[in-house]
ZAKOL-770396 format. One record per residue (C-alpha): residue in three letters; residue number from 0; x, y, z. Coordinates in pm, 1 decimal. Example, Ala and Ser with C-alpha at 12.3 -4.5 7.8 and 13.67 -1.06 7.14 Angstrom:
SITE   residu   num         xx         yy         zz
SITE      ALA     0     1230.0     -450.0      780.0
SITE      SER     1     1367.0     -106.0      714.0
This chain:
SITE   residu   num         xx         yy         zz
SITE      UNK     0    13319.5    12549.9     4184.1
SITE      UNK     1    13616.1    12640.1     4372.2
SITE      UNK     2    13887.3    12381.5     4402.5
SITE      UNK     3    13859.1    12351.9     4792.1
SITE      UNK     4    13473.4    12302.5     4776.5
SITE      UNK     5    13548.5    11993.8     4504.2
SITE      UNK     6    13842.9    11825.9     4781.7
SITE      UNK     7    13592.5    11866.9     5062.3
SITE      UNK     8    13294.4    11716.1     4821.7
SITE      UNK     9    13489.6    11464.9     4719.8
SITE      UNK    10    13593.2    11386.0     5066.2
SITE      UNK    11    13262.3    11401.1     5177.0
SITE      UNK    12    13161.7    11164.7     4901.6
SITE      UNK    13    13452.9    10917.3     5026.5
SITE      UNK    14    13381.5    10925.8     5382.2
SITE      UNK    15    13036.1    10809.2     5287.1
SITE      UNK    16    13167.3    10547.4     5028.2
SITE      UNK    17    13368.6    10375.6     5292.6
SITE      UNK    18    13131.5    10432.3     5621.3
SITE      UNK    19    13009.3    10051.4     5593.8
SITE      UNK    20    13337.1     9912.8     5555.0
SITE      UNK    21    13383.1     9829.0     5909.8
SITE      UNK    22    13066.4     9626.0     5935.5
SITE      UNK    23    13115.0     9464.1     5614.0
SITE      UNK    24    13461.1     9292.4     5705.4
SITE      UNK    25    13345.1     9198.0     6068.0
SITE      UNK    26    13094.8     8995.4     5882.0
SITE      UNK    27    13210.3     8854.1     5621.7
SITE      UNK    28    13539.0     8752.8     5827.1
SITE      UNK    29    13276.4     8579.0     6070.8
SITE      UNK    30    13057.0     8447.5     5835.0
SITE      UNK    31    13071.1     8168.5     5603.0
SITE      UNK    32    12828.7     8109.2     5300.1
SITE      UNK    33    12906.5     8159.8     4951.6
SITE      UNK    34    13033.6     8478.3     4792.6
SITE      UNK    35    12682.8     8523.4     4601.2
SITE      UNK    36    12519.5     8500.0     4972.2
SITE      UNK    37    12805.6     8726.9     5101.8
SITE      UNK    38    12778.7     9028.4     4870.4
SITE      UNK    39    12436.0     9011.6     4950.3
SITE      UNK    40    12424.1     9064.0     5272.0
SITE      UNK    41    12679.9     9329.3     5247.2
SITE      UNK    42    12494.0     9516.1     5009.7
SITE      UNK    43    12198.7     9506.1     5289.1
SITE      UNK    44    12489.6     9636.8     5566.1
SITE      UNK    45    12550.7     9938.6     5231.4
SITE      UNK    46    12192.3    10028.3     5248.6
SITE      UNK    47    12137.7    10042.8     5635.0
SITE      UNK    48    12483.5    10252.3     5695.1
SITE      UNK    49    12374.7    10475.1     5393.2
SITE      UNK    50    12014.2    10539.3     5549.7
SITE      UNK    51    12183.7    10606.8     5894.0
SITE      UNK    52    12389.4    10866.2     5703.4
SITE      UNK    53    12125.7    11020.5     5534.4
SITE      UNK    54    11955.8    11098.6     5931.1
SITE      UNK    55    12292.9    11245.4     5977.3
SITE      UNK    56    12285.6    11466.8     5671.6
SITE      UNK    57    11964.7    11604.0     5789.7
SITE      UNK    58    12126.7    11782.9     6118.6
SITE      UNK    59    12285.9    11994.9     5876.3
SITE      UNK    60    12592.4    12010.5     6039.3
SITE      UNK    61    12749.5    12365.9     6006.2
SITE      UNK    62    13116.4    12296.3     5933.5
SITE      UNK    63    12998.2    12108.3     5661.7
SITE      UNK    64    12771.8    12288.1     5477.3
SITE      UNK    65    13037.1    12616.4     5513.5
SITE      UNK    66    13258.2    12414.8     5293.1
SITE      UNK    67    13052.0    12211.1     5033.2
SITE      UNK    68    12735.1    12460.6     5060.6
SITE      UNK    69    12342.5    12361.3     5144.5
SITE      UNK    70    12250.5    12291.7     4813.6
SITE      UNK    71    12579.0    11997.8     4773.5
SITE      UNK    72    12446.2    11843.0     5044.7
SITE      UNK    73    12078.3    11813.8     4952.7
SITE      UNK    74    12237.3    11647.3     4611.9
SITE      UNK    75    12474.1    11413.7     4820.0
SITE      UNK    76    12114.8    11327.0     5028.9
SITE      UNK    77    11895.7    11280.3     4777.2
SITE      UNK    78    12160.9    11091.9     4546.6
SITE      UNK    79    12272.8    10859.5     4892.8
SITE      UNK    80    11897.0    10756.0     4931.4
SITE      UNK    81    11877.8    10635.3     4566.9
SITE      UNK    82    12181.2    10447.2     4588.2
SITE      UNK    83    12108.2    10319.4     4933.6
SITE      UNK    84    11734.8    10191.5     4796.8
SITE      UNK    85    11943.3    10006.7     4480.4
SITE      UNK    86    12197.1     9842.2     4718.0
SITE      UNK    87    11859.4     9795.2     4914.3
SITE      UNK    88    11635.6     9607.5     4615.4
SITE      UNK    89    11924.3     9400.7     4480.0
SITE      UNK    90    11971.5     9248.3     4892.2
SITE      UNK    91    11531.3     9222.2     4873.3
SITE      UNK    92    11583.0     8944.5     4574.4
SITE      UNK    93    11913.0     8802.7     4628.8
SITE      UNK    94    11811.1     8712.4     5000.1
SITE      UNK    95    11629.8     8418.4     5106.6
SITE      UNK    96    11503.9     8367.3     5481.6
SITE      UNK    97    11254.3     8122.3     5601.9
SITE      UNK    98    11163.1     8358.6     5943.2
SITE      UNK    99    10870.7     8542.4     5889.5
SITE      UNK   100    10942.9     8794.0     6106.7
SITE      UNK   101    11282.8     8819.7     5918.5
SITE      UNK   102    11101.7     8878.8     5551.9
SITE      UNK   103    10802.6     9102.2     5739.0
SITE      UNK   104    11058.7     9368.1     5879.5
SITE      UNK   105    11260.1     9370.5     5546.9
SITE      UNK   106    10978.6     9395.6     5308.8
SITE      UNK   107    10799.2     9666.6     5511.6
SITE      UNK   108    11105.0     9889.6     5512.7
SITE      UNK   109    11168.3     9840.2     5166.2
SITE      UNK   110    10823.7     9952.7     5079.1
SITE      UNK   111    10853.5    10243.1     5327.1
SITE      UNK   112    11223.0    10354.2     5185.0
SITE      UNK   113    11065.9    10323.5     4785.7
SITE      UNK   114    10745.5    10559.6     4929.8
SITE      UNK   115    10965.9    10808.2     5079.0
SITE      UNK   116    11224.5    10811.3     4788.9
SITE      UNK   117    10876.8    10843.9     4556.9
SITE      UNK   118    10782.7    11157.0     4827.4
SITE      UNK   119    11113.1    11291.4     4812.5
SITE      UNK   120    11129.4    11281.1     4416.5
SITE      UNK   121    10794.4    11482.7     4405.2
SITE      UNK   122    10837.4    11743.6     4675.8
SITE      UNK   123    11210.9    11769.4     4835.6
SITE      UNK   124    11383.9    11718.0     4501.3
SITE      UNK   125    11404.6    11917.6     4209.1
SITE      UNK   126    11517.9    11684.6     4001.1
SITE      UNK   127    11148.1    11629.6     3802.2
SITE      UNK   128    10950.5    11937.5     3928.5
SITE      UNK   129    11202.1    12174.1     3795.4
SITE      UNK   130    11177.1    12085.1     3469.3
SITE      UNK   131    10840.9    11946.2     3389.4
SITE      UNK   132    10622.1    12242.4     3461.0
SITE      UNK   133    10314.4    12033.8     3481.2
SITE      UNK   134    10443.3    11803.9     3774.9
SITE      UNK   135    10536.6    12148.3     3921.7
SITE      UNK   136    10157.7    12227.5     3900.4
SITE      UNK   137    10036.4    11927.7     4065.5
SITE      UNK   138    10327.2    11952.9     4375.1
SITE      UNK   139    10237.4    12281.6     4427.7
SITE      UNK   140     9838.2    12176.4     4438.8
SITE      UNK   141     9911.6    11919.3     4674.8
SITE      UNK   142    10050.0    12118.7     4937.8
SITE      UNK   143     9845.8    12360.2     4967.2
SITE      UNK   144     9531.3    12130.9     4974.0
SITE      UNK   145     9626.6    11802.6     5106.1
SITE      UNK   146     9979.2    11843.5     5285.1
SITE      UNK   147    10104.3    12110.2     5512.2
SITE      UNK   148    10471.5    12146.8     5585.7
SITE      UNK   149    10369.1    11965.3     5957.6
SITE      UNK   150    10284.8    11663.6     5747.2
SITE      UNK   151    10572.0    11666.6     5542.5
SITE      UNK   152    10820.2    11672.2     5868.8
SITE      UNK   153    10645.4    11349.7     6008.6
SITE      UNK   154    10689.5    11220.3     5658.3
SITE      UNK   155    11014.8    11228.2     5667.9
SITE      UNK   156    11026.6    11067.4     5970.0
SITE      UNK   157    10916.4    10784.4     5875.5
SITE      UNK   158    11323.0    10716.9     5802.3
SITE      UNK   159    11317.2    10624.0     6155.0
SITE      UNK   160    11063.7    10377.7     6151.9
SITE      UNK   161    11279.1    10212.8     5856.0
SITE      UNK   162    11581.2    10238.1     6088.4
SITE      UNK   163    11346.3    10071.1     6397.6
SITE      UNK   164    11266.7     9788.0     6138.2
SITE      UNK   165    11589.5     9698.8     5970.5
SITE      UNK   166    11747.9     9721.7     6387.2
SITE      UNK   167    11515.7     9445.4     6464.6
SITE      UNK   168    11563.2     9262.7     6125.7
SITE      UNK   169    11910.1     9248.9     6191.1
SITE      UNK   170    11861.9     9149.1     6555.7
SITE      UNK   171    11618.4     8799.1     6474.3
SITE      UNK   172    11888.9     8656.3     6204.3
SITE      UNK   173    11986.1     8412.7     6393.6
SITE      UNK   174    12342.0     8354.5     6206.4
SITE      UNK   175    12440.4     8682.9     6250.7
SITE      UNK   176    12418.8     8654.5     6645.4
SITE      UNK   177    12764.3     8418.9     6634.6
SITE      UNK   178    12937.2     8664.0     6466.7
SITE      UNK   179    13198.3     8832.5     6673.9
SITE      UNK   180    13099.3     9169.4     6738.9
SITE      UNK   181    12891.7     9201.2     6419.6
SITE      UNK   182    12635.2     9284.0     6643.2
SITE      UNK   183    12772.8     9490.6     6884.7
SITE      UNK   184    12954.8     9728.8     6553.1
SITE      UNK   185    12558.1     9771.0     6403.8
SITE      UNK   186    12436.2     9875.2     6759.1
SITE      UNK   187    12695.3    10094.9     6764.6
SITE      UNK   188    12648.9    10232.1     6478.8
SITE      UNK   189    12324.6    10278.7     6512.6
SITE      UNK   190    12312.4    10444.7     6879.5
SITE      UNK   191    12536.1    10690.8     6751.9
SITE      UNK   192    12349.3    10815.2     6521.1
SITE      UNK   193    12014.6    10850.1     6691.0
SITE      UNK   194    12252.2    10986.2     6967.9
SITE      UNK   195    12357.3    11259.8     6754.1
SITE      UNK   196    12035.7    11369.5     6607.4
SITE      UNK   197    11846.8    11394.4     6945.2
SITE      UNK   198    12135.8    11608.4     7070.0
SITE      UNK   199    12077.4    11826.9     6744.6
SITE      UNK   200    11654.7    11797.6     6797.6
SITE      UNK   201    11751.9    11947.1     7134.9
SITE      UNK   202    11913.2    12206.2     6965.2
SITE      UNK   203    12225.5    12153.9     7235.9
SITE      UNK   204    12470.5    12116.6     6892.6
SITE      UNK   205    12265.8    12419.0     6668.0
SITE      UNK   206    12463.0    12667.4     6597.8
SITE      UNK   207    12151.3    12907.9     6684.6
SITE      UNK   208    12117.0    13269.1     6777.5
SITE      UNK   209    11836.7    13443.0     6962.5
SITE      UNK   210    11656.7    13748.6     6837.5
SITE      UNK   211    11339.3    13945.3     6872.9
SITE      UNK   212    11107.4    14083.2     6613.7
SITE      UNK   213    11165.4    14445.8     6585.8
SITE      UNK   214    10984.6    14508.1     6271.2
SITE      UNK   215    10733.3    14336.4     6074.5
SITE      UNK   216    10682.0    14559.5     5793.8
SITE      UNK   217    10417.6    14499.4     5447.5
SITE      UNK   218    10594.5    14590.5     5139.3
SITE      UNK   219    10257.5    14491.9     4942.2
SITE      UNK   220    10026.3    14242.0     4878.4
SITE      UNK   221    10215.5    13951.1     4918.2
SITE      UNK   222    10586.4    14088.7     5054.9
SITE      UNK   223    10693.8    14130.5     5419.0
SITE      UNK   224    11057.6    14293.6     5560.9
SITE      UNK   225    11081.2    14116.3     5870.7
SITE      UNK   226    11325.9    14261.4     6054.1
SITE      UNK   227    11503.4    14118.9     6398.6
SITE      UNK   228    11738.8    14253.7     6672.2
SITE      UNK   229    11986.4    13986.9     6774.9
SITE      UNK   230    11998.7    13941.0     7193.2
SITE      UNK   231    12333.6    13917.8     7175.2
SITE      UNK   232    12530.9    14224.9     7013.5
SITE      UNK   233    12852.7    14012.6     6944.4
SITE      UNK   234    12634.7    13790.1     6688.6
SITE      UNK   235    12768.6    13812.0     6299.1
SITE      UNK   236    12673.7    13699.2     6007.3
SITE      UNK   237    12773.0    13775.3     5633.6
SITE      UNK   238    12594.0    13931.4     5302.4
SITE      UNK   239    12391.5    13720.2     5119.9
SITE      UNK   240    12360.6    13398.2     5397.3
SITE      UNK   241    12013.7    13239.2     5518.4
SITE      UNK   242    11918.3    13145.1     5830.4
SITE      UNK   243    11681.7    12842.4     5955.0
SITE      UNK   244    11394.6    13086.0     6140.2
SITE      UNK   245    11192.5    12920.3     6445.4
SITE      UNK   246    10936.4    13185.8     6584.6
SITE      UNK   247    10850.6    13098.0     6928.2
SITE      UNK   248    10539.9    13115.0     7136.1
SITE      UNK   249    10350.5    13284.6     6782.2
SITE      UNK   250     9987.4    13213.5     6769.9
SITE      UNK   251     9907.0    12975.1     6472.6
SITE      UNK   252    10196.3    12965.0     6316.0
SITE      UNK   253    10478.3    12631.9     6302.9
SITE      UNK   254    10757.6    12646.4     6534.2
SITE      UNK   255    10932.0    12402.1     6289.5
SITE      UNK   256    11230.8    12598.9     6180.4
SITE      UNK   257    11240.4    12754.5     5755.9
SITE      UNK   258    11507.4    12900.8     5516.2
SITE      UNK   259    11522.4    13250.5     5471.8
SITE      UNK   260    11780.6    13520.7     5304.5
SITE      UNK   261    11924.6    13818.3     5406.7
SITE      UNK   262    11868.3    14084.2     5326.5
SITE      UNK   263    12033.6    14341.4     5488.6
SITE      UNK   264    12420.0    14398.0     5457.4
SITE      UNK   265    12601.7    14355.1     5752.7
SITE      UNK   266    12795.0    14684.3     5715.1
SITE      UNK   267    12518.4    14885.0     5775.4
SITE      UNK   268    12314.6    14696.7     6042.0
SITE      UNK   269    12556.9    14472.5     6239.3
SITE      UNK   270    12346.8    14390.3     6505.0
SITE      UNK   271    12015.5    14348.6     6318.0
SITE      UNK   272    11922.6    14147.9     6017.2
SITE      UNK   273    11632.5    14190.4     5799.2
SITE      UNK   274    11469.2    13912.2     5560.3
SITE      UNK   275    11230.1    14012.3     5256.2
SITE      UNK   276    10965.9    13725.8     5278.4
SITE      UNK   277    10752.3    13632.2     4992.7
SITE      UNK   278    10393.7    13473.2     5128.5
SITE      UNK   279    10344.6    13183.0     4896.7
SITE      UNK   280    10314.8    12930.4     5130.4
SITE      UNK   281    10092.8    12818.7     5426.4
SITE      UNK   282    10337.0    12925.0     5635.2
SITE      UNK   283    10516.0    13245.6     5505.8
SITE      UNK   284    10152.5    13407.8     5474.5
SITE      UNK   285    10126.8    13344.9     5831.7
SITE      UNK   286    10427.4    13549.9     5915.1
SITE      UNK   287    10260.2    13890.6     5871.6
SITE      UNK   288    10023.5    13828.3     6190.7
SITE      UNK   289    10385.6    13774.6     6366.3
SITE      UNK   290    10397.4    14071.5     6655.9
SITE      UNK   291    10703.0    14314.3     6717.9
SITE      UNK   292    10859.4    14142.7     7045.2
SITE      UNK   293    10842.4    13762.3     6927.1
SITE      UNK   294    11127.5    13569.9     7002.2
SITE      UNK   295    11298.3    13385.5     6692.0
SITE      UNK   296    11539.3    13154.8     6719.5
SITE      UNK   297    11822.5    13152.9     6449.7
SITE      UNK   298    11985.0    12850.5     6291.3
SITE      UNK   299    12292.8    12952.8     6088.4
SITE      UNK   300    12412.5    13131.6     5941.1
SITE      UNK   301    12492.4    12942.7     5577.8
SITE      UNK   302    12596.3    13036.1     5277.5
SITE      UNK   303    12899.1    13044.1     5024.2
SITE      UNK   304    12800.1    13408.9     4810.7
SITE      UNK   305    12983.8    13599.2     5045.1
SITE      UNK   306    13306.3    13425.4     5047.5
SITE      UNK   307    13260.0    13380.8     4609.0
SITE      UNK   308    13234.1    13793.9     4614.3
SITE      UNK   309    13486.6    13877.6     4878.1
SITE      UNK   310    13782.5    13645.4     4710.8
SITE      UNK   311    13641.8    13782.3     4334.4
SITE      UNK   312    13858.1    14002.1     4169.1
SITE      UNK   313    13626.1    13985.8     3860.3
SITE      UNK   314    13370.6    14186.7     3768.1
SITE      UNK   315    13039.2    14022.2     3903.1
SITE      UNK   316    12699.2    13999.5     3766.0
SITE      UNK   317    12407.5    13952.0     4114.6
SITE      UNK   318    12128.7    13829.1     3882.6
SITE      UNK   319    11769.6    13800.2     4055.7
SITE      UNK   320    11411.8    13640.8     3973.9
SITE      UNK   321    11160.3    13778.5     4157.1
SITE      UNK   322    11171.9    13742.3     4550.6
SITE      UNK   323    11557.1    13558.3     4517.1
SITE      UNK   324    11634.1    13908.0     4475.6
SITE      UNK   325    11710.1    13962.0     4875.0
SITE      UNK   326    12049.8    13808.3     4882.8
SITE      UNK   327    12191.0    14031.5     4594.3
SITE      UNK   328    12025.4    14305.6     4782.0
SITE      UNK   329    12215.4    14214.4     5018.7
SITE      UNK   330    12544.8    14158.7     4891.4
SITE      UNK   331    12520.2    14469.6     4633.6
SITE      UNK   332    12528.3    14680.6     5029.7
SITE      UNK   333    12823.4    14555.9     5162.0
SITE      UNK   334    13043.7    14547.7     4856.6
SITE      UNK   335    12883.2    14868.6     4696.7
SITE      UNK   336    13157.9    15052.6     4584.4
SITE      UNK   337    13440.6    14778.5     4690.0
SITE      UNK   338    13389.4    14560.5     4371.4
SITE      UNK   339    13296.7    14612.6     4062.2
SITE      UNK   340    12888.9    14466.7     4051.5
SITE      UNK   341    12596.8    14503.8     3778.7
SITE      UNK   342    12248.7    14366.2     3957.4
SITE      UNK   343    12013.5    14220.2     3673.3
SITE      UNK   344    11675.4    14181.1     3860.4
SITE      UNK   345    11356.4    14068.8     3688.7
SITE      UNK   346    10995.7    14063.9     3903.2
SITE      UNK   347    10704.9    14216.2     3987.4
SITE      UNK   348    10856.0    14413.3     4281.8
SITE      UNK   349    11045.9    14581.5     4080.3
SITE      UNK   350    10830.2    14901.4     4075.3
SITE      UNK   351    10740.5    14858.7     4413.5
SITE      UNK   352    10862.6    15203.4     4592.3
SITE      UNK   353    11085.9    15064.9     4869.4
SITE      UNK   354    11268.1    14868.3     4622.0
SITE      UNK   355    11306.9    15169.1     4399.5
SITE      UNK   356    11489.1    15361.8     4706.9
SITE      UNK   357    11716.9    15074.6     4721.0
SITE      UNK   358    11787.2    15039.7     4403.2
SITE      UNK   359    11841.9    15431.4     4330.4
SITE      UNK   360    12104.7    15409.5     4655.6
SITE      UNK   361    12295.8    15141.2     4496.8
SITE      UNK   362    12301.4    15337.6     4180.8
SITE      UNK   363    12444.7    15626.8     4337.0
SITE      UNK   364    12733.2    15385.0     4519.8
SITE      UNK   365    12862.5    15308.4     4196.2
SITE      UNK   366    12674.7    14973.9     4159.7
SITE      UNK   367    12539.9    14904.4     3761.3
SITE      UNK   368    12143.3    14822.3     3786.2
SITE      UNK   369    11910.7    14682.9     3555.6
SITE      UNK   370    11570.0    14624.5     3625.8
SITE      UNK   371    11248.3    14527.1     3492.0
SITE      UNK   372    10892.6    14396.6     3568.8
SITE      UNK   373    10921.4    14109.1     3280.3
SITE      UNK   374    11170.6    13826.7     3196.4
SITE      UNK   375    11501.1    13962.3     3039.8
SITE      UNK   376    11516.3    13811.2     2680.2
SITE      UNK   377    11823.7    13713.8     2550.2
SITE      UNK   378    11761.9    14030.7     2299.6
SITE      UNK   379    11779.3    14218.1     2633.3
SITE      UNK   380    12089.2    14021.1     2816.8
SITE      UNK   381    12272.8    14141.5     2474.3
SITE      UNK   382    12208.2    14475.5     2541.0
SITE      UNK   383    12268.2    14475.5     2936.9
SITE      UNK   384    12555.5    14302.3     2967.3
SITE      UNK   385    12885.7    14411.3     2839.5
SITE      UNK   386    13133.5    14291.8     2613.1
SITE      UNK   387    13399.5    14275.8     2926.1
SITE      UNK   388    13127.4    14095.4     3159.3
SITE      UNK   389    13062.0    13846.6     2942.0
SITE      UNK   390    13429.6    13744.5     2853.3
SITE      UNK   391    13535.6    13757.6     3277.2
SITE      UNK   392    13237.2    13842.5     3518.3
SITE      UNK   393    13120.7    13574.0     3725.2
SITE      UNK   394    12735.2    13572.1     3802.6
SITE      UNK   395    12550.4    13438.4     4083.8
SITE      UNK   396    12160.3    13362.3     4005.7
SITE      UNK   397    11919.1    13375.0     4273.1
SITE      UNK   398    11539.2    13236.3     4244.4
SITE      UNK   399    11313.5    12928.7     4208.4
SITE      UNK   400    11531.6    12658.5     4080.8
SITE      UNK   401    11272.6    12610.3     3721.6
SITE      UNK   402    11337.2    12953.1     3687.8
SITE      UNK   403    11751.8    12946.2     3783.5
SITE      UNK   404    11802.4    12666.7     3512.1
SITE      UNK   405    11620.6    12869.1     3272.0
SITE      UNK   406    11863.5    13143.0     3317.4
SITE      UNK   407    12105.1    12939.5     3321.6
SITE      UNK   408    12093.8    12817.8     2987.7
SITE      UNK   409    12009.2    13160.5     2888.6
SITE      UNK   410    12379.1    13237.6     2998.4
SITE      UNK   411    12510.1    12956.5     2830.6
SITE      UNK   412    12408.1    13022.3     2545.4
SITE      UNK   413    12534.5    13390.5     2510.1
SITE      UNK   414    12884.2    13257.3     2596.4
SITE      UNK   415    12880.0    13216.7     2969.2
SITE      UNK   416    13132.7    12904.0     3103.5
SITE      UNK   417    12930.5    12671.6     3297.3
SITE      UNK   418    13207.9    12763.4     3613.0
SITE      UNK   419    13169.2    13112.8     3567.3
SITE      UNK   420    12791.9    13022.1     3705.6
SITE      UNK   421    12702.8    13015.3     4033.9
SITE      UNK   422    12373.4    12971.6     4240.5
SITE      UNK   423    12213.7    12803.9     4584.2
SITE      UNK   424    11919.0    12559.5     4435.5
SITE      UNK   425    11760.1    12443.8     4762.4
SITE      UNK   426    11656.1    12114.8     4603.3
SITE      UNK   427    11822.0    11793.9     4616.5
């Protein structure tokens, strides 16, 4: 990790650390009770401010994520809503109220905030599913037979029905209602925030582009090159990034916006970008019925590969499993004879004729290729790799996250530093 992506993490990490601060003095400066009493409730101010923050990490605000990268901020949400819940449980038995409404509104949310941290654990996080393969099995099982990615967004909702609960929690203590402007700070606070993320729901604050279908294109049984013209010719994005897609007014498929990469290189098609889109799920088998002329709406663009490759002055290894190929597709265009690149791809694609024409193009840029149908070894990584990439490339790993850690250990084990390492895990 680069040593401005660790200051703006760990400014990130302190802005958090320090958002309940104000609340917390306002009350305990107008509020008297013992300390034991005290730190509770502030630990119950931690958890609310945390939670708030967490809705605010969802917007995925753009300046952000350019600087810490998508996958830093899914760890700082999922890691915020586990410390939030602890700061949460340890207010739950250190509190005592005799109000029932008080102990209704606190214990519901509680119980909501452990289910969605359970939820989140199973299917938004990668911290299990990754590496028990089993518990992989039975996520993937679930959504395709009981829950659809429409029930999963109303899931997560349900943050703001914990929100709604602690508001009014907060609201029937009667103690805290002579505290100068305790009240008033929390309302604050809280307005803000649902403030901000109906402006982003809107889309007013999205950074968004518009674009039209202009090819929807099978590459085989279960691979699609979707292909769009942007509106507006002045639009830009770099190699490698992904974009949130929202297809409008399609027939029977979500208008709830999904992460894609690109895979076109901006060199060659700067007014058009083209995504290779693996139908796994309920919705990316969907996209194949998608008609030429469909408007798509474009949240992004994200990513940090570009910027890794451009600054590089190492050699670079674009290592690919399977469909996570399309971003070192991507990447291996625009800097195709500019920097000095070996692709590694493993998948079933590989044979696949309009990969092959890509692949032979690279070749004859200058760019090293090694590709294969089965899983590289580490028998075959000896062979592939060469004594001067593996003392000073850098490699970026694209593909399911069980799969990236896999490699990843591969690497480490044939002498790779863990810094030298790089990938975009889209789990928290």
């Amino acid at each position: 990790m680069k040593k401005s992506r660790r200051i703006y993490l760990a400014l990130t990490w302190l802005v958090l650390i320090i958002s309940p601060f104000p609340l917390i003095i306002i009350l305990n400066r107008g509020l008297i009770d013992t300390p034991g009493h005290l730190l509770a409730y502030d630990l119950g101010v931690v958890a609310y401010v945390w939670w708030l923050m967490i809705i605010l990490m969802s917007t995925r605000p753009h300046w952000l994520i350019q600087q810490i990268g998508m996958p830093a901020l899914y760890a700082i949400h999922g890691a915020l809503g586990v410390m939030a819940l602890i700061a949460a449980t340890i207010h739950r038995f250190t509190s005592f109220s005799m109000f029932p409404l008080i102990k209704q509104t606190g214990n519901i949310a509680w119980y909501l905030e452990i289910f969605l941290l359970a939820y989140a654990v199973l299917f938004l996080s990668g911290w299990l599913v990754d590496r028990l393969r089993n518990l992989n099995r039975l996520k993937v099982w679930i959504e395709r037979h009981l829950l659809n990615h429409q029930v999963t967004m109303w899931i997560h909702r349900l943050n703001f029905v914990v929100i709604a609960l602690i508001w009014v929690h907060v609201h029937v203590i009667p103690r805290l209602g002579v505290v100068p402007g305790f009240r008033l700070t929390f309302d604050i606070y809280t307005g803000l925030t649902v403030i901000f993320y109906c402006w982003w729901k809107l889309k007013i604050g999205r950074y968004h582009s518009a674009a039209k279908v202009k090819n929807n294109v099978s590459l085989g049984p279960s691979m699609q090159e979707l292909t769009l013209q942007f509106e507006n010719n002045n639009e830009s994005y770099q190699a490698g990034d992904f974009y949130f897609l929202s297809f409008r007014n399609a027939k029977g498929i979500s208008k709830e916006p999904h992460p894609f990469s690109v895979a076109s290189a901006p060199r060659n098609k700067p007014n058009e970008v083209s995504f290779m889109i693996h139908s796994l799920g309920d919705f990316t088998q969907k996209i194949a019925n998608v008609p030429v002329g469909t408007e798509v709406k474009l949240e992004g663009p994200f990513g940090l590969f570009n910027r890794e490759v451009k600054n590089s002055q190492d050699p670079l290894i674009l290592y690919g499993l399977g469909s996570g190929v399309a971003p070192l597709i991507s990447l291996a265009q625009q800097y195709a004879g500019l920097k000095q690149l070996h692709l590694i791809w493993s998948g079933p694609q590989v044979n696949n004729p309009y990969y092959q024409k890509i692949l032979t193009d690279l070749r004859k840029k200058g760019v090293k290729v090694d590709a294969q149908v089965h899983r590289f070894t580490p028998k075959d990584l000896i062979q592939v790799i060469s004594s001067n990439e593996l003392k000073n490339a850098n490699v970026i790993i694209v593909g399911s996250a069980a799969r990236i850690l896999y490699v990843r250990r591969k690497l480490r084990k044939l002498g790779f530093e863990k810094n030298r390492l790089m990938d975009e895990r889209m789990t928290m």
